[in-house]
N, C-alpha and C positions, 0 to 999 in steps of 0.2 A: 374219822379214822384216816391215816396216812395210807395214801394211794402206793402199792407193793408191788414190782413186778417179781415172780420165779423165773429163771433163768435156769434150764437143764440142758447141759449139754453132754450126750451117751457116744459121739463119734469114739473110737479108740485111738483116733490120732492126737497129737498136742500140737500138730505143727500139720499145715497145709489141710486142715478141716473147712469143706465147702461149708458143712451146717453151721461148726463156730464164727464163721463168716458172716452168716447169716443172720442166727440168733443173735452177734452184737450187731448187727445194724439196725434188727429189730429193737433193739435195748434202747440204743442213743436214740432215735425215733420216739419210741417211747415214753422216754424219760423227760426228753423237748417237751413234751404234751405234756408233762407231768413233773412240773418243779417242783422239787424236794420230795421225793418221792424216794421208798426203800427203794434196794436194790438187793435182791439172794440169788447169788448163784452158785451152783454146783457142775464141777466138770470129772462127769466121772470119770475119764481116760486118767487123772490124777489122785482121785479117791471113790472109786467105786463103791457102790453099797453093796453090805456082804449078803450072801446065800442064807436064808431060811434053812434053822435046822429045829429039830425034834424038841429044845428047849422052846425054842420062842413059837413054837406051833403052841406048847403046854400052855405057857404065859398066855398069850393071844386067845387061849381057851377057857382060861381061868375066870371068875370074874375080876375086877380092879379091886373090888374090897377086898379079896381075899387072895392076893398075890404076896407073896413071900419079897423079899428086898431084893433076891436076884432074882426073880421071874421080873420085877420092877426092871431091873439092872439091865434086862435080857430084851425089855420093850425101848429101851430109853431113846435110842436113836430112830425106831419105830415113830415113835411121839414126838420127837424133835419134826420129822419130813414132814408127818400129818400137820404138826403147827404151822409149817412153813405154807402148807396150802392152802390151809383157812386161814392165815395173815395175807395174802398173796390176793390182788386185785383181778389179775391176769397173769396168766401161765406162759412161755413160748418154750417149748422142746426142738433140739436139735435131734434128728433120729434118721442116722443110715441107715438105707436097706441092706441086712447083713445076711446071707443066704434067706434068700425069701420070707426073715421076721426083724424082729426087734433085737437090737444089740443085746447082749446080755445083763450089762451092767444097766438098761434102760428096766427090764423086764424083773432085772431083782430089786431096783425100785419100787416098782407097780407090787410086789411080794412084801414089801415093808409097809405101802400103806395100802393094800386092799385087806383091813384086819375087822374081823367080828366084830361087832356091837362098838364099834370106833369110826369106821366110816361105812359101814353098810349093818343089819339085822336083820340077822331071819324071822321070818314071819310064820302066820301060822294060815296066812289068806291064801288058796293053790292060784289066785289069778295074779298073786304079785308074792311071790315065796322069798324077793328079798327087796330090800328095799335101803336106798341110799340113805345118808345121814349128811353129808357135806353140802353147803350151798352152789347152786352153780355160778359159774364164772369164765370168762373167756380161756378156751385154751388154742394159742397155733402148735401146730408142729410143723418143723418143716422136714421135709424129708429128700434125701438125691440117692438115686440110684445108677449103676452102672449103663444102664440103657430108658428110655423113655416109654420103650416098651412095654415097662413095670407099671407105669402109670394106667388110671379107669382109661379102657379104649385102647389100649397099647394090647398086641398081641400075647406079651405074656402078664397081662395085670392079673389072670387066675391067680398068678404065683404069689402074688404081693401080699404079705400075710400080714405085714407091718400095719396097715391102715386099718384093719378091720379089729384087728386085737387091738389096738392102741385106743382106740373110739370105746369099742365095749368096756375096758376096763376103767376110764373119765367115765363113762356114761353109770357103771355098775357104782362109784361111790357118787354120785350126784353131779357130775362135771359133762354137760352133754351138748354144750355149744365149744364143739371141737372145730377148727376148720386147718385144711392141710394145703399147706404150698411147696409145691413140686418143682426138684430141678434134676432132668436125667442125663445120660449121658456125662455123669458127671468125672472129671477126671482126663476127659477127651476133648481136644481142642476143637472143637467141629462147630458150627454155623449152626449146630440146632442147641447145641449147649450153647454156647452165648446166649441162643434167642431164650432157652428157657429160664437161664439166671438171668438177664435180662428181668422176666413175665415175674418170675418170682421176687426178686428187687423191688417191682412197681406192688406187687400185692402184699407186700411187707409194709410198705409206706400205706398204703390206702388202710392198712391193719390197725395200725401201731396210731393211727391219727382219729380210730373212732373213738 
């Protein structure tokens, strides 16, 4: 099977994005390692995935045999992301911290493919009441926030909602070798952002070459 990277990128910027920055360095990196290899990326600040509504809840609840052509209609790009995950070797996400969570355009991703009996099922065992369906596979994210303080050990990391929801929801459909590279301070010219894009530059390479 042809070795696939995913490429996700949720910054809202198109222009002067630290994470786009990032996740291509990550890519060429990657793809060195890996000749002839797919390439899917999606940048949502240019086509965001839409909001979950009341049809594709229905669809998504239905079973597959027994879906109407637009319940079908209503999953289709549902189906499309989930394909791209299980063809996809290795994941790398680009994700600002946008008031203390995940972009939006990031988190209506996660709502297209965290779908019933598609990537996770309920069970009927109370020790494990649901359970993943997707294989696991490497996922980065990288993430920059406005102070480094956000980061585990930084004074306000309580607040950093991004790492903890982003982990559970890879983990909740089968994807639980998450690992996150941090750069804060980001946007501000200052001797600790250097150092931390710097740290995060070298753990991107050490990444992208296992």
């Amino acid at each position: 099977m042809q070795p696939a990277l995913l490429v996700l990128n949720t910054s809202a910027r198109v222009t002067r994005s630290l994470t786009h920055q990032l996740t291509g360095r990550f890519a060429r990196a990657w793809l060195a390692r890996h000749p002839g290899a797919a390439l899917v990326r999606r940048d949502f600040a240019l086509s965001p995935p839409p909001a979950i509504d009341e049809a594709w809840i229905a669809a998504a609840f239905t079973p597959a045999g027994e879906r109407t052509p637009a319940q079908r209609a209503v999953l289709a790009l549902s189906e499309t992301l989930i394909a791209e995950i299980e063809a996809a070797t290795a994941i790398v996400v680009g994700a600002p911290l946008y008031n203390f969570g995940m972009p939006a355009s990031l988190k209506a991703w996660f709502d297209q493919v965290v779908r019933v009996d598609r990537t996770f099922v309920i069970t009927d065992d109370p020790a494990e009441p649901y359970r993943p369906l997707l294989a696991p596979k490497p996922v980065v994210v990288l993430t920059s926030a406005g102070s480094a303080a956000f980061q585990p050990g930084g004074e306000a990391a309580h607040l950093n909602f991004l790492e903890p929801h982003v982990r559970t929801l890879f983990e909740f459909i089968g994807l639980p070798e998450v690992t996150f590279v941090r750069v804060g301070d980001a946007g501000l010219e200052t001797e600790t952002y250097a150092d931390t894009l710097r740290a995060a530059e070298s753990a991107l390479d050490v990444l992208a070459a296992a």
